[in-house]
C-alpha positions, 0 to 999 in steps of 0.5 A: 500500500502507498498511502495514498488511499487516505478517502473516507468515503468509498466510491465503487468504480461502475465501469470496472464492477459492472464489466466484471458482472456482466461477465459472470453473469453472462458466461453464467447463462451461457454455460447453462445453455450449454449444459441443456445440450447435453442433458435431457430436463436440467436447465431447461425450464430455466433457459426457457424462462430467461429465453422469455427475456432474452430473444433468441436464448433457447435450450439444446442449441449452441446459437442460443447458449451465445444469445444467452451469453451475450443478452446475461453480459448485456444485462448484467453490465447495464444493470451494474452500471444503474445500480452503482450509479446510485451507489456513489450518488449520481450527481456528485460522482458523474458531474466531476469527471466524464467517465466514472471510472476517474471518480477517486479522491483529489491528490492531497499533492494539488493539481501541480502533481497531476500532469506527472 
């Protein structure tokens, strides 16, 4: 550690927890895809149910375990993105910086330090 962490309040970086969920989620959907392939009945009432949402997520097919993969990515990193957003307070967070991922304590340095 650098100290350099010296922040009171913790701020959550959208960008970086929202790619993480969206990736999880979606390789989640899209091994139960997979799965439904090789079996008869497991996953499948499922798949159909998330098929109902996601259009073209369907069981016993590889086309539908990408949708699946590609639709849980999607909605996992917008979701993310939502409920982050309201973590660290919309209007103070975004309202500094134009990309969330910049939101972290000023440099106790001052802004001389900013341009090394």
């Amino acid at each position: 550690m650098n100290g350099e962490t010296n922040n009171t309040k913790t701020r959550l970086c959208a960008c970086r927890l929202a790619l993480v969920v969206g990736i999880v989620w979606g390789l989640a959907c899209g091994v139960l895809g997979v799965i439904t392939i090789f079996t008869v009945t497991y996953g499948h009432q499922m798949v159909e149910v998330l098929g109902s949402i996601y259009w073209g997520y369907r069981p016993d097919s590889w086309v539908g375990a990408l949708w699946g993969l590609a639709w849980g990515f999607v909605e996992g990193f917008i979701g993310t993105l939502i409920i982050v957003g309201l973590y660290n307070g919309l209007g103070r967070c975004w309202s500094r910086c134009c990309c969330c991922c910049c939101c972290r304590a000023p440099s106790s340095q001052g802004p001389s330090a900013e341009g090394q």
